[in-house]
N, CA, C, O and CB atoms as a CASP TS submission, in Angstrom:
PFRMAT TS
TARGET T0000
AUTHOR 0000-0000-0000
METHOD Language model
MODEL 1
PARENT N/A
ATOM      1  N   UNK     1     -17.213 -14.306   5.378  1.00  0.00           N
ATOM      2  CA  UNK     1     -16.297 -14.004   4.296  1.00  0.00           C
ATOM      3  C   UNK     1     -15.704 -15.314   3.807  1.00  0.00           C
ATOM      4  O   UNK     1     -15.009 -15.938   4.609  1.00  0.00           O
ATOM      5  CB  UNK     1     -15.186 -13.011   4.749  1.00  0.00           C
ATOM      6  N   UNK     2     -15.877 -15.764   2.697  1.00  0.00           N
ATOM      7  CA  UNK     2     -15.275 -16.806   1.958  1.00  0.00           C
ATOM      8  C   UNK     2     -14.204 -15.952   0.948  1.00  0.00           C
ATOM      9  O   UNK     2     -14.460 -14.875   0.411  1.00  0.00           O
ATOM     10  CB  UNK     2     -16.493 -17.752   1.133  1.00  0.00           C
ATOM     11  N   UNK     3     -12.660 -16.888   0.808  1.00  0.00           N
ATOM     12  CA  UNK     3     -11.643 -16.750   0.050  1.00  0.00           C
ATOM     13  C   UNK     3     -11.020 -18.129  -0.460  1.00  0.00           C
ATOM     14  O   UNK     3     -11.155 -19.288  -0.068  1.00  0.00           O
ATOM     15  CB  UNK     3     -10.751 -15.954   0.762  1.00  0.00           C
ATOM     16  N   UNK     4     -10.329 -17.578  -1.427  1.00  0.00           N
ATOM     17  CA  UNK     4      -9.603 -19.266  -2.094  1.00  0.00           C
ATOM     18  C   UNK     4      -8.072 -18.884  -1.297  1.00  0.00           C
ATOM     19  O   UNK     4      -7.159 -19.679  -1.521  1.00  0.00           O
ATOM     20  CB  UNK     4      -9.383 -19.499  -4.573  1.00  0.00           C
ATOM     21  N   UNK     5      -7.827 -17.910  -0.546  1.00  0.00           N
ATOM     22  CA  UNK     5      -6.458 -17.533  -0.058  1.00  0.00           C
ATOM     23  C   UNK     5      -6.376 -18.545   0.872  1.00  0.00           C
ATOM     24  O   UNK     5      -7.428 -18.770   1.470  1.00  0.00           O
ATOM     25  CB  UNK     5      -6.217 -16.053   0.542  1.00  0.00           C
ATOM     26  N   UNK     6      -5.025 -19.496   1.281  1.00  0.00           N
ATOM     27  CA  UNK     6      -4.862 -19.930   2.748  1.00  0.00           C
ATOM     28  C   UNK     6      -4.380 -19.184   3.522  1.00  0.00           C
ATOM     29  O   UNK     6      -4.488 -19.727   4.621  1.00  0.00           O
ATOM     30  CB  UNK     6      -4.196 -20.918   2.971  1.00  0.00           C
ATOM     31  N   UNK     7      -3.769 -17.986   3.651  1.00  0.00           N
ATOM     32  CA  UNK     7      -3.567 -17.049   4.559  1.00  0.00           C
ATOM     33  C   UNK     7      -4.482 -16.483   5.346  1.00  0.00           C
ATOM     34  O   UNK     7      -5.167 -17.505   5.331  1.00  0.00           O
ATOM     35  CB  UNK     7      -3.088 -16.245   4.082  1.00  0.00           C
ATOM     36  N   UNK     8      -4.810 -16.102   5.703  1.00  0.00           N
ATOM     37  CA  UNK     8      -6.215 -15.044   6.530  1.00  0.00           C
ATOM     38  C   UNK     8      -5.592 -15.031   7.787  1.00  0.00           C
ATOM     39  O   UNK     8      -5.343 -16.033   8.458  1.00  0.00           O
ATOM     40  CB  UNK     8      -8.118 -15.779   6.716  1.00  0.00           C
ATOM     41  N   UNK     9      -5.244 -13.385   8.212  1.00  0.00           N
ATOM     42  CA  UNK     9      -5.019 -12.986   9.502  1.00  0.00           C
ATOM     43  C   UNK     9      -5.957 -12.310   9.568  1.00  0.00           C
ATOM     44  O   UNK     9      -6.239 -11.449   8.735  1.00  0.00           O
ATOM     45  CB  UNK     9      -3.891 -12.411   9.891  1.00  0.00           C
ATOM     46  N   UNK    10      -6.711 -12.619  10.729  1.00  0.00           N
ATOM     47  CA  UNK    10      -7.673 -11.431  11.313  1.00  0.00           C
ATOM     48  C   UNK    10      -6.966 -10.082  12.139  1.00  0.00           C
ATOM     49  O   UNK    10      -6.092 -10.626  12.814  1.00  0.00           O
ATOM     50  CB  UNK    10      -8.715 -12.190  12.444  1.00  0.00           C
ATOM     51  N   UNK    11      -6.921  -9.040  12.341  1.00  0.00           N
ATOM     52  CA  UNK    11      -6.423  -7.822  12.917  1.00  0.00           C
ATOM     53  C   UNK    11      -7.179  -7.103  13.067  1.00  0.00           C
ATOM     54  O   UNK    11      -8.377  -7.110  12.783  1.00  0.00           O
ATOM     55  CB  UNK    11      -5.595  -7.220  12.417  1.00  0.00           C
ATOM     56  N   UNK    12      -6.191  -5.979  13.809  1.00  0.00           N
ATOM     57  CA  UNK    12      -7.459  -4.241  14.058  1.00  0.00           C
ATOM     58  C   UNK    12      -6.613  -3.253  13.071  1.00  0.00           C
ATOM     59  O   UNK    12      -5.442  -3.062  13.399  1.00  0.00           O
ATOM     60  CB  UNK    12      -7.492  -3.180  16.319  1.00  0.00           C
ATOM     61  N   UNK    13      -6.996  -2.738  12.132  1.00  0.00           N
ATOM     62  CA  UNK    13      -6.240  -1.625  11.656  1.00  0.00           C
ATOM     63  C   UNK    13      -5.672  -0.503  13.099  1.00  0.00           C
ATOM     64  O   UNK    13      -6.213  -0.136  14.143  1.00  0.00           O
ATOM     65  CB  UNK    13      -7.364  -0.806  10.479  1.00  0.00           C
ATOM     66  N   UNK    14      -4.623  -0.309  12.597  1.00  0.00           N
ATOM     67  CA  UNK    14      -3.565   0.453  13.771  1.00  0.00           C
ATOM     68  C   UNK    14      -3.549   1.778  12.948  1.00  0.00           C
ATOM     69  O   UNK    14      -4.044   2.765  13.493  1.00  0.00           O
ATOM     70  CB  UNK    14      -1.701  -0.348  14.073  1.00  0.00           C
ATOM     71  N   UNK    15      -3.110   1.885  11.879  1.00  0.00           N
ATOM     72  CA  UNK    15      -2.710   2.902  11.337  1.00  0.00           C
ATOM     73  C   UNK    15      -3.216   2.868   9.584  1.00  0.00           C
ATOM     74  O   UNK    15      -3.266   1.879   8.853  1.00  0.00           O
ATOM     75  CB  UNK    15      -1.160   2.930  11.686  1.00  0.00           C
ATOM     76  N   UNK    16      -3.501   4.092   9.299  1.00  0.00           N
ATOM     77  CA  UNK    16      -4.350   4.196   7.476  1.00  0.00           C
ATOM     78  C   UNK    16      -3.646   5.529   7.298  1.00  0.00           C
ATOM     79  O   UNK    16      -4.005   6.497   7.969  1.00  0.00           O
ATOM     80  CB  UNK    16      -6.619   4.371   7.238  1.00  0.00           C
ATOM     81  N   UNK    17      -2.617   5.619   6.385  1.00  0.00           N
ATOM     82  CA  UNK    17      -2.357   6.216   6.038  1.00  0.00           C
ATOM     83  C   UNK    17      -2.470   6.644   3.984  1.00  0.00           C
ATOM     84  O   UNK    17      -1.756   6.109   3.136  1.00  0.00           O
ATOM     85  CB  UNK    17      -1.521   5.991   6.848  1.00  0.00           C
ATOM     86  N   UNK    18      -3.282   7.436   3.779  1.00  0.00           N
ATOM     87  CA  UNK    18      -4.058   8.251   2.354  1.00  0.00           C
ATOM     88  C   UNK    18      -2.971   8.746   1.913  1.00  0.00           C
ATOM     89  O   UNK    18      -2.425   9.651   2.546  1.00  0.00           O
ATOM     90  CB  UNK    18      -5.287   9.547   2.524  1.00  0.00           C
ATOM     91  N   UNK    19      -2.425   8.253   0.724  1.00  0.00           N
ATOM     92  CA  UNK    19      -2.153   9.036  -0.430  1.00  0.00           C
ATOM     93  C   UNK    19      -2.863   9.604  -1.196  1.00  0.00           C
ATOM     94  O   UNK    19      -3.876   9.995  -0.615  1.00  0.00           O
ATOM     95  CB  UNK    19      -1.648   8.575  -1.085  1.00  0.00           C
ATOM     96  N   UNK    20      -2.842   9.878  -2.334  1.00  0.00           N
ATOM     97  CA  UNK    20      -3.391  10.670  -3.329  1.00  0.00           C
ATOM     98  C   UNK    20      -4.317   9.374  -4.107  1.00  0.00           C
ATOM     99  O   UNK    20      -5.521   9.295  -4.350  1.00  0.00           O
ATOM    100  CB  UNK    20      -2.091  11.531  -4.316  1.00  0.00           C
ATOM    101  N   UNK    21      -3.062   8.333  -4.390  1.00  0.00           N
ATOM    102  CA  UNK    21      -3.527   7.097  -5.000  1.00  0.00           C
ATOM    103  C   UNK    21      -3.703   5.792  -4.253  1.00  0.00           C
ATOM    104  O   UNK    21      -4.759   5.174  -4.382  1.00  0.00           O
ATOM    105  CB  UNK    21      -2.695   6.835  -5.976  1.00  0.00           C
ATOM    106  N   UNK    22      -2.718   5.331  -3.469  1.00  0.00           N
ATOM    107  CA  UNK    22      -2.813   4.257  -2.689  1.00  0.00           C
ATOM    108  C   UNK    22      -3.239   4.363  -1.115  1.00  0.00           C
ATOM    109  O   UNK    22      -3.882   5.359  -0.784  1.00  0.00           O
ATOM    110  CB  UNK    22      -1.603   3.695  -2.824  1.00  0.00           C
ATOM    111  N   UNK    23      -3.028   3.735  -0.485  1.00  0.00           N
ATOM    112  CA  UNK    23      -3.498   3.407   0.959  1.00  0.00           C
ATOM    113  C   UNK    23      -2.212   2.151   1.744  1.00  0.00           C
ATOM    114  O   UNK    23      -2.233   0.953   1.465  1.00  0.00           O
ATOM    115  CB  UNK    23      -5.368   2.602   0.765  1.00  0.00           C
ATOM    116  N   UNK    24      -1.442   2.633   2.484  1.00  0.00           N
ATOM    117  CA  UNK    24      -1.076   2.232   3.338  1.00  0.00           C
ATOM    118  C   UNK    24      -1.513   1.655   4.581  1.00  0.00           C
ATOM    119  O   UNK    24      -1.559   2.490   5.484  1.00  0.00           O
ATOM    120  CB  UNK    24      -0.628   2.797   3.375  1.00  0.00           C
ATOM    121  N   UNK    25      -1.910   0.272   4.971  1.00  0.00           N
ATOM    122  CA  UNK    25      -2.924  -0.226   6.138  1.00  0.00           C
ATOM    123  C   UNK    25      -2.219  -1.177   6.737  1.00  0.00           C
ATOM    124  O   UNK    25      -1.815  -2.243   6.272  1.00  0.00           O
ATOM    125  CB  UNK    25      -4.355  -0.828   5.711  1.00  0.00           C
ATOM    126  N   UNK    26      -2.033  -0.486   8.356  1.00  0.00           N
ATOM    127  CA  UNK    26      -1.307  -2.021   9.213  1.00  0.00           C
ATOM    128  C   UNK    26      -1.998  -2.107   9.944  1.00  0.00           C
ATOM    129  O   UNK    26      -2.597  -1.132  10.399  1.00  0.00           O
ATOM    130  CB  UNK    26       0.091  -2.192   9.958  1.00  0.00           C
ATOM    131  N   UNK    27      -2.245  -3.773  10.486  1.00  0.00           N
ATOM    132  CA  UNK    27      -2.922  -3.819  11.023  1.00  0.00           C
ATOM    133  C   UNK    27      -1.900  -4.791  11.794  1.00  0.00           C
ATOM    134  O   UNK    27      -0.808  -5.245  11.451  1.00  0.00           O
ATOM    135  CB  UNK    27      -4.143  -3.942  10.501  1.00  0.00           C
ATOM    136  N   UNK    28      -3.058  -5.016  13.567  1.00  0.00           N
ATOM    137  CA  UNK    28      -1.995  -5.381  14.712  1.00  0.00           C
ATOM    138  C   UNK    28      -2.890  -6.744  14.769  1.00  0.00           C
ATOM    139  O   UNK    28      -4.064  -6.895  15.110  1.00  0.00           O
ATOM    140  CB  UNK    28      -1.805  -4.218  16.366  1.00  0.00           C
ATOM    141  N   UNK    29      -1.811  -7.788  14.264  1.00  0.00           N
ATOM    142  CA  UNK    29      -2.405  -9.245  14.196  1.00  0.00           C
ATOM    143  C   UNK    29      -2.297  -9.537  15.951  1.00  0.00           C
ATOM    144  O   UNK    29      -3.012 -10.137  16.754  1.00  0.00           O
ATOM    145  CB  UNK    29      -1.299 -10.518  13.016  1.00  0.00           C
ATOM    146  N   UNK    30      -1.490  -9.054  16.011  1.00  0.00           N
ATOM    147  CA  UNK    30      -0.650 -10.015  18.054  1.00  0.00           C
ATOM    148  C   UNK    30      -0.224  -8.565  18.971  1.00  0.00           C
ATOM    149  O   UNK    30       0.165  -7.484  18.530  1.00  0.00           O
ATOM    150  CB  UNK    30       1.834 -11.402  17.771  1.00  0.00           C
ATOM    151  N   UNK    31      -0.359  -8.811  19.800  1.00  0.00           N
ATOM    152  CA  UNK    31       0.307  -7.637  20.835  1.00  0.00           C
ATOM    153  C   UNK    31       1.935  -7.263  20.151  1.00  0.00           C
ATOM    154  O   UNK    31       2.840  -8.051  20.427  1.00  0.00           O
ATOM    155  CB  UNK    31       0.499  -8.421  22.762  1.00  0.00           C
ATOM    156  N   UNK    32       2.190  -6.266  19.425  1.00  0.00           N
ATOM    157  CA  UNK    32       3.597  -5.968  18.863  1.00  0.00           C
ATOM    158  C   UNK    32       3.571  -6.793  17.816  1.00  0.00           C
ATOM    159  O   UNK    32       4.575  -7.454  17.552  1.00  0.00           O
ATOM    160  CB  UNK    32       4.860  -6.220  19.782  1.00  0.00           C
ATOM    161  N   UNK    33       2.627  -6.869  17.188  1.00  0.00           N
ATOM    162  CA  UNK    33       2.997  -7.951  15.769  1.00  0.00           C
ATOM    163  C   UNK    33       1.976  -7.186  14.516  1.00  0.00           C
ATOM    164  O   UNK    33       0.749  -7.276  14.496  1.00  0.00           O
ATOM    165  CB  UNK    33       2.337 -10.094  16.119  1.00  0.00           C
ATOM    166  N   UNK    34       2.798  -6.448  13.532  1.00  0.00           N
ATOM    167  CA  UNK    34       1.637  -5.793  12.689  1.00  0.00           C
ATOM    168  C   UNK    34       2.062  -6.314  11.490  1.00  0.00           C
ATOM    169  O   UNK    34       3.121  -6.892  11.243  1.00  0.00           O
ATOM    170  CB  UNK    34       1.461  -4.118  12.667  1.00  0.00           C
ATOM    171  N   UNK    35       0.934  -5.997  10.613  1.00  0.00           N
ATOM    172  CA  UNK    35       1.564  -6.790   8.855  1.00  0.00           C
ATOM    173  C   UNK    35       1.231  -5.282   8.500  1.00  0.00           C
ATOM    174  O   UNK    35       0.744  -4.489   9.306  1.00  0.00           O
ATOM    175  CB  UNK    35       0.392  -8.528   7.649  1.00  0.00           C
ATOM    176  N   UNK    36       1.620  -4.938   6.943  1.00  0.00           N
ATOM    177  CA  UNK    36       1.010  -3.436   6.604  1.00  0.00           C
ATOM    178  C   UNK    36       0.900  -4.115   5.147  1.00  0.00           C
ATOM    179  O   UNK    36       1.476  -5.114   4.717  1.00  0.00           O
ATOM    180  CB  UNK    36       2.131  -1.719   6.861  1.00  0.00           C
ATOM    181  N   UNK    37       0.000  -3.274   4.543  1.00  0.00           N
ATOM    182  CA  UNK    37      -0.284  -3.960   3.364  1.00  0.00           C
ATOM    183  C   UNK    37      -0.978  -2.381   2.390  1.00  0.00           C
ATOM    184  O   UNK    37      -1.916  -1.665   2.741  1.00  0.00           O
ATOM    185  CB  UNK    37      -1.542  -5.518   3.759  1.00  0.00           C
ATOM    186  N   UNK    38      -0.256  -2.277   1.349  1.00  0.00           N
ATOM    187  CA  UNK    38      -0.212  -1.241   0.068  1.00  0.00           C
ATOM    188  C   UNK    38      -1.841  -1.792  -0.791  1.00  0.00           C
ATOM    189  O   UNK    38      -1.811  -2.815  -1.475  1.00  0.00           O
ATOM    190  CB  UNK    38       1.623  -1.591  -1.164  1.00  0.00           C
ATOM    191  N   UNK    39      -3.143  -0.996  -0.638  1.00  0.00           N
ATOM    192  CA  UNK    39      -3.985  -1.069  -1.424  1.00  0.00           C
ATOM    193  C   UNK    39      -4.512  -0.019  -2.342  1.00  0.00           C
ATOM    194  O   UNK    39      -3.658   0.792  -2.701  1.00  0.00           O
ATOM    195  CB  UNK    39      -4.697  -1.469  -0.836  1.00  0.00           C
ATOM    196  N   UNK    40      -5.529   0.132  -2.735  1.00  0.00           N
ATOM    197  CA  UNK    40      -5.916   1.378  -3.711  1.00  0.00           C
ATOM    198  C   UNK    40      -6.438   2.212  -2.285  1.00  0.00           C
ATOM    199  O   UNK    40      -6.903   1.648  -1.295  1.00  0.00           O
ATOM    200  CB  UNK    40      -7.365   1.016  -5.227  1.00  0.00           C
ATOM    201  N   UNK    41      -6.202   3.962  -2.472  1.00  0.00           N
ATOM    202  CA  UNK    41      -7.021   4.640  -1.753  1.00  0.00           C
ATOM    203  C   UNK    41      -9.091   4.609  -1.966  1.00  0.00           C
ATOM    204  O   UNK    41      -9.853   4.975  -1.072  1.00  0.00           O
ATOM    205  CB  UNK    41      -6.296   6.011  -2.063  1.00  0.00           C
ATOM    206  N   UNK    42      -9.542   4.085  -3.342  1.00  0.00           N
ATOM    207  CA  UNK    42     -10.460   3.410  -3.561  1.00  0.00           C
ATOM    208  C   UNK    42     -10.979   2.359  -2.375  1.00  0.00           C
ATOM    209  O   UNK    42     -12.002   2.903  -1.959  1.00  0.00           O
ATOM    210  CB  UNK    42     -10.100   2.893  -4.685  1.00  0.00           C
ATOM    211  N   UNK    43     -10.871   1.669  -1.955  1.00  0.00           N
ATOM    212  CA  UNK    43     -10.707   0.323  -1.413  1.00  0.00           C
ATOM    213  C   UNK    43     -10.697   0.706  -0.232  1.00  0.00           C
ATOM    214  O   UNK    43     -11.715   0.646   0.457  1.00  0.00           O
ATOM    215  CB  UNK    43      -9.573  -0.538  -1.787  1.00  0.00           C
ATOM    216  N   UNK    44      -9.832   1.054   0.107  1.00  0.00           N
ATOM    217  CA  UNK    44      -9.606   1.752   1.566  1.00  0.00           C
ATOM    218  C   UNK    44     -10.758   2.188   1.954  1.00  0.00           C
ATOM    219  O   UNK    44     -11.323   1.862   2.998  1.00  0.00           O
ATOM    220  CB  UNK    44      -8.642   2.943   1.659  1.00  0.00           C
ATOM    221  N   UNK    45     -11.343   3.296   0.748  1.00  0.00           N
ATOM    222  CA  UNK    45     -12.728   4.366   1.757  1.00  0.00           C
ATOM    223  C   UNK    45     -13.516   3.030   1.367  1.00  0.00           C
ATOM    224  O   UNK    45     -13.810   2.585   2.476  1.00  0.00           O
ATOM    225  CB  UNK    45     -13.630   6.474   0.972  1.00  0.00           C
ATOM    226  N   UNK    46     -13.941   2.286   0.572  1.00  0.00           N
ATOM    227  CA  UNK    46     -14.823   1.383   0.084  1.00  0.00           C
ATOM    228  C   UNK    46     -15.173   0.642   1.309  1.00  0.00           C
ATOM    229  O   UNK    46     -16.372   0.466   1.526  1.00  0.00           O
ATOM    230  CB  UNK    46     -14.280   0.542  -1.054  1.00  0.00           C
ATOM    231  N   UNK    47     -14.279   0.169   2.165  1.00  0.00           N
ATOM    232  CA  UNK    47     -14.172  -0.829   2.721  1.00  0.00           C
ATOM    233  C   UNK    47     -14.185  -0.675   3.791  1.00  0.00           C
ATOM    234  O   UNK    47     -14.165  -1.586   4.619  1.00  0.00           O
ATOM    235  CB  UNK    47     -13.431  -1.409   2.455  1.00  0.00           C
ATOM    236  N   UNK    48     -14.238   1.056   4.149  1.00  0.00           N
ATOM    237  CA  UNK    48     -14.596   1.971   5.302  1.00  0.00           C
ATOM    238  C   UNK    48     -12.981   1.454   6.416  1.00  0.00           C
ATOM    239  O   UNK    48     -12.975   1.424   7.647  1.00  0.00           O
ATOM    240  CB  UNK    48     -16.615   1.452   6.109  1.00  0.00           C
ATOM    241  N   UNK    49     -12.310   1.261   5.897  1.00  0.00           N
ATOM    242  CA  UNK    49     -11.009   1.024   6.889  1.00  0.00           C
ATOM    243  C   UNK    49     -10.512   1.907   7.885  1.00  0.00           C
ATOM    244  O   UNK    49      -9.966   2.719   7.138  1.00  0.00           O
ATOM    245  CB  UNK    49      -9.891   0.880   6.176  1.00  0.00           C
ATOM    246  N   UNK    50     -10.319   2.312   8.970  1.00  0.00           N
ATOM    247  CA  UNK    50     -10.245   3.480   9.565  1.00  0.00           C
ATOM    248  C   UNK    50      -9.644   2.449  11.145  1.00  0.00           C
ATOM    249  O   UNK    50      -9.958   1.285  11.393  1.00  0.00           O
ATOM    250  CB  UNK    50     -11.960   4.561   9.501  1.00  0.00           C
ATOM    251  N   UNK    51      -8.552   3.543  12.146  1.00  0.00           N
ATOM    252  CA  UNK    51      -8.257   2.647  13.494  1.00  0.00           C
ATOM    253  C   UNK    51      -9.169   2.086  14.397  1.00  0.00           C
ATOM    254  O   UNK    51     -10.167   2.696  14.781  1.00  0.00           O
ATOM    255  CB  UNK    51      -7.566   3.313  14.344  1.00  0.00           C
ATOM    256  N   UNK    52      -8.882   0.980  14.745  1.00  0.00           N
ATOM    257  CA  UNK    52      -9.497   0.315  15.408  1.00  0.00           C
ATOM    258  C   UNK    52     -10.921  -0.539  15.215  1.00  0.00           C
ATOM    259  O   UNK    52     -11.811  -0.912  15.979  1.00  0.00           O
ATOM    260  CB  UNK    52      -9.482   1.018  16.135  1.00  0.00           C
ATOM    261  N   UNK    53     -10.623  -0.659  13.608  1.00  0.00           N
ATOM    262  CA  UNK    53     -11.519  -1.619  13.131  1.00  0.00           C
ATOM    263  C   UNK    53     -10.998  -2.841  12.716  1.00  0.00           C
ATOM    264  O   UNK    53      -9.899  -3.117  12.233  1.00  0.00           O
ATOM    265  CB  UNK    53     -12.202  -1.141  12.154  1.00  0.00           C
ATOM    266  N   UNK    54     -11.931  -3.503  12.974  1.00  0.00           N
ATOM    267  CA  UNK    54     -11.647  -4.976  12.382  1.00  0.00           C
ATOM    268  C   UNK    54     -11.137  -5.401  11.395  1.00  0.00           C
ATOM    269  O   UNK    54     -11.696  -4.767  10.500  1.00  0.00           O
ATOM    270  CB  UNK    54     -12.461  -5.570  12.212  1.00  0.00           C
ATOM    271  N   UNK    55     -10.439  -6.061  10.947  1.00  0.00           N
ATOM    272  CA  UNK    55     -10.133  -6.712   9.165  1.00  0.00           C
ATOM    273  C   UNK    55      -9.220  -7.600   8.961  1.00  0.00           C
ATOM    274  O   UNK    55      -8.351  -7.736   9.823  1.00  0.00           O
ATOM    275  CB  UNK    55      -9.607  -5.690   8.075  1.00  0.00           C
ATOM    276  N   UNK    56      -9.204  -8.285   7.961  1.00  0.00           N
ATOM    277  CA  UNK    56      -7.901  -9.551   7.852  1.00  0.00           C
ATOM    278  C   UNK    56      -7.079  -8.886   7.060  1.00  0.00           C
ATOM    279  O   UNK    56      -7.151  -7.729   6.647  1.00  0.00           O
ATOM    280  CB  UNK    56      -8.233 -11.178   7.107  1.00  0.00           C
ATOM    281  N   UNK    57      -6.290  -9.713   6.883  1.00  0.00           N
ATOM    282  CA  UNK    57      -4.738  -9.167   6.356  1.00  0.00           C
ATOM    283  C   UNK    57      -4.896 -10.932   5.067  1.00  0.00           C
ATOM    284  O   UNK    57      -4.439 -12.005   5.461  1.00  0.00           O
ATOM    285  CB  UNK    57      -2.817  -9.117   8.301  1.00  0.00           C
ATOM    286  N   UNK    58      -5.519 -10.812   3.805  1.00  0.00           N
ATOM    287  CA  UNK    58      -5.474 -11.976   3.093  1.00  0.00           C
ATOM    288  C   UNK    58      -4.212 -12.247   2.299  1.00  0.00           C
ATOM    289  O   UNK    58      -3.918 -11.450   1.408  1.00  0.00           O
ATOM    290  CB  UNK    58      -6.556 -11.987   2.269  1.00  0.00           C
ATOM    291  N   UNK    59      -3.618 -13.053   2.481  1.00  0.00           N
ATOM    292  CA  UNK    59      -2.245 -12.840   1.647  1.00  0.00           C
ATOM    293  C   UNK    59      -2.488 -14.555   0.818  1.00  0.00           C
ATOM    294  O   UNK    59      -3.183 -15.446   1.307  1.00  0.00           O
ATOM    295  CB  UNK    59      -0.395 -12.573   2.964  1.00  0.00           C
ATOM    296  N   UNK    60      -1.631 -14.672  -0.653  1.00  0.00           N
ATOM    297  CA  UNK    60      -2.195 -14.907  -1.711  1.00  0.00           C
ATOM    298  C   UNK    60      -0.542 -14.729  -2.484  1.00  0.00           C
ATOM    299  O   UNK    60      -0.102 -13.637  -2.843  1.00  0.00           O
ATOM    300  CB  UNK    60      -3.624 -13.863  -2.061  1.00  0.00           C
ATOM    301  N   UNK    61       0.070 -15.803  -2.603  1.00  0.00           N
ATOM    302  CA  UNK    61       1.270 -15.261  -3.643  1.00  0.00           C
ATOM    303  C   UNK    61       2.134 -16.785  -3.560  1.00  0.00           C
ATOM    304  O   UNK    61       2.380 -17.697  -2.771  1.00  0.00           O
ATOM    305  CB  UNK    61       2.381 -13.549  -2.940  1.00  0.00           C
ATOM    306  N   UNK    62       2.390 -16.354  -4.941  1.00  0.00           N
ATOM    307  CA  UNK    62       3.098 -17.964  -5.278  1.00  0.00           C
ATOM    308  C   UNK    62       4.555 -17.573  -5.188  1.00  0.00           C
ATOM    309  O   UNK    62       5.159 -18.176  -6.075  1.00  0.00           O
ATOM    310  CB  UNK    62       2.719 -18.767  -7.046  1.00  0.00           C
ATOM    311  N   UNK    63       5.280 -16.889  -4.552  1.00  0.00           N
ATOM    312  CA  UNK    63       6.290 -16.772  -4.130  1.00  0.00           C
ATOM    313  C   UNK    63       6.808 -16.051  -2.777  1.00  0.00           C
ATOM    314  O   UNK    63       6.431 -14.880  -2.816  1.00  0.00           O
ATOM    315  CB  UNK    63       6.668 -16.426  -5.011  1.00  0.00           C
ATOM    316  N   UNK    64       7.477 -16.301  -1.690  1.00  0.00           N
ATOM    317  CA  UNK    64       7.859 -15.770  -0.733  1.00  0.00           C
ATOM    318  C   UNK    64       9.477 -15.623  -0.779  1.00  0.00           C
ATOM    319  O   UNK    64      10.160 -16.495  -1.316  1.00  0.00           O
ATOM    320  CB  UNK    64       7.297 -16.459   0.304  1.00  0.00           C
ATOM    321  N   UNK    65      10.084 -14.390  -0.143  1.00  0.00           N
ATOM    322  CA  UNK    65      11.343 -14.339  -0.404  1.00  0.00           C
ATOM    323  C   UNK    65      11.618 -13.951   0.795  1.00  0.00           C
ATOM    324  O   UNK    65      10.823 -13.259   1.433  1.00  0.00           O
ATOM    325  CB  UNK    65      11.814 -13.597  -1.476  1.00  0.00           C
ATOM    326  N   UNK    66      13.251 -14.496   1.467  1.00  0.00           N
ATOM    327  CA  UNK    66      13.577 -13.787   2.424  1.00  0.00           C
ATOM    328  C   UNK    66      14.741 -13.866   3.030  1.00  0.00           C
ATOM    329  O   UNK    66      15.253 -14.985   3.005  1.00  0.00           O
ATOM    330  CB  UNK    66      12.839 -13.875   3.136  1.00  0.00           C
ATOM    331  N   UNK    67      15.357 -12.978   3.601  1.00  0.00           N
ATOM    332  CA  UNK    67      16.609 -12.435   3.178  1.00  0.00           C
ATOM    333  C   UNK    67      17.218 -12.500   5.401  1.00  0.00           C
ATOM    334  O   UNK    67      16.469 -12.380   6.370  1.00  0.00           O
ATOM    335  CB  UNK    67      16.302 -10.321   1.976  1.00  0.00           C
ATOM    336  N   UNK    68      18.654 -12.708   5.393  1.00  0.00           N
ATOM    337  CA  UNK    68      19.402 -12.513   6.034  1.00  0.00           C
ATOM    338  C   UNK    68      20.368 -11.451   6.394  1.00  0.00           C
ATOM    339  O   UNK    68      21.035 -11.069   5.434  1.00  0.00           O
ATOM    340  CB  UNK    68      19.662 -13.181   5.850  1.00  0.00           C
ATOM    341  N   UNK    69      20.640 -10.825   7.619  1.00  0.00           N
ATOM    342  CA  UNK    69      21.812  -9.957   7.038  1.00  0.00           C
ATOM    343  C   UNK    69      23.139 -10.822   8.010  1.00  0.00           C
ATOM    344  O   UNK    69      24.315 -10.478   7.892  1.00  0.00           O
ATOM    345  CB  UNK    69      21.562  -7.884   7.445  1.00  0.00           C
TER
END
């Protein structure tokens, strides 16, 4: 897999949760460490995503924000 992203976490999908339209997908980068990431429900079946499969987590964004309480 080639990307222009510098991010790339490799993971196991933990959990896929199907909407109607989107796809909810976390995946477990570290023992207790998951990212979740909002895609098309398209994509999801496309890409055959389902628990305990393999996949990266590519992240890609010219801004990061983050907050204190």
């Amino acid at each position: 897999m080639k990307s222009s992203a510098r991010n790339t976490i490799k993971g196991t999908v933990k959990k896929v949760e199907m909407g109607s339209v989107n796809a909810v997908v976390t995946l477990e980068v570290a023992p207790g460490v998951e990212i979740s990431g909002m895609i098309t429900k398209e994509s999801a079946e496309s890409l055959g995503l389902s628990e305990g499969k393999e996949a990266y987590a590519i992240i890609k964004a010219s801004d990061v924000m983050l907050g204190v309480e």
